[in-house]
C-alpha positions in Angstrom: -15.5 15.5 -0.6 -15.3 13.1 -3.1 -13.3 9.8 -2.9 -12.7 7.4 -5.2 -11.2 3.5 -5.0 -8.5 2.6 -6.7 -5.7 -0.3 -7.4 -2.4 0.9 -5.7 -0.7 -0.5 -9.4 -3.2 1.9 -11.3 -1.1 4.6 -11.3 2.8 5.9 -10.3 2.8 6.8 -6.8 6.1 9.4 -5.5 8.2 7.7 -2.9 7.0 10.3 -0.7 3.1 9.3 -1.4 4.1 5.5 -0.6 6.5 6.0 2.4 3.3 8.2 3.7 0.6 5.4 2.9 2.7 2.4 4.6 5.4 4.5 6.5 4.1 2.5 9.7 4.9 -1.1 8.1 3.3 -4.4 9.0 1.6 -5.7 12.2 4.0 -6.2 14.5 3.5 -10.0 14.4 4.6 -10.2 10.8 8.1 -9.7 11.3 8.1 -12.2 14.1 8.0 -15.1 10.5 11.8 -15.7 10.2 11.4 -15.4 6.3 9.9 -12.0 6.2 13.2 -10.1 5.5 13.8 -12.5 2.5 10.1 -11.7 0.9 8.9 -8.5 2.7 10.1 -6.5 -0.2 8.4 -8.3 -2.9 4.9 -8.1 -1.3 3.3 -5.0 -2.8 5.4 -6.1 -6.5 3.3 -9.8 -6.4 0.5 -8.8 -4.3 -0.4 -5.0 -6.1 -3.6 -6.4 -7.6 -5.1 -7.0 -3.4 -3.7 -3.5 -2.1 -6.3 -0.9 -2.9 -5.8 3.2 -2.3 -8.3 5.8 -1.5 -7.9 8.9 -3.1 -9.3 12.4 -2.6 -11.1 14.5 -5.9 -7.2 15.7 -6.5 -5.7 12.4 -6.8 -4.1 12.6 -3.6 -3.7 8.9 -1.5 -5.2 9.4 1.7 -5.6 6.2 2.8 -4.7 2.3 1.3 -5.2 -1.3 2.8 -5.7 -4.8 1.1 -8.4 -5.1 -1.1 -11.4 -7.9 -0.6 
């Protein structure tokens, strides 16, 4: 199988694809910050240069996390 690395913001991702890659959310101590609800949603829009997405040889995301 061959995978390939690439920038979440390289390509469109379905909402399906995304809720499926980050359907479990943050650590649990994130939302424990009493300003997460005012920001939360603007994380992958400022930060989508660090979030990285491995795909399979079809394009399909199997797996993503933040980048180095």
């Amino acid at each position: 199988m061959k995978l390939i690395i690439e920038r979440f913001d390289a390509r469109e991702w379905s909402d399906e694809q995304v809720e499926e890659l980050f359907g479990e959310g943050f650590p649990e101590f994130i939302g424990a910050d009493r300003l997460v609800e005012q920001y939360i949603g603007r994380v992958r829009e400022w930060f989508a240069e660090l979030d990285l997405v491995l795909v399979d040889e079809r394009g399909v995301p199997v797996a993503a996390g933040p980048g180095p």
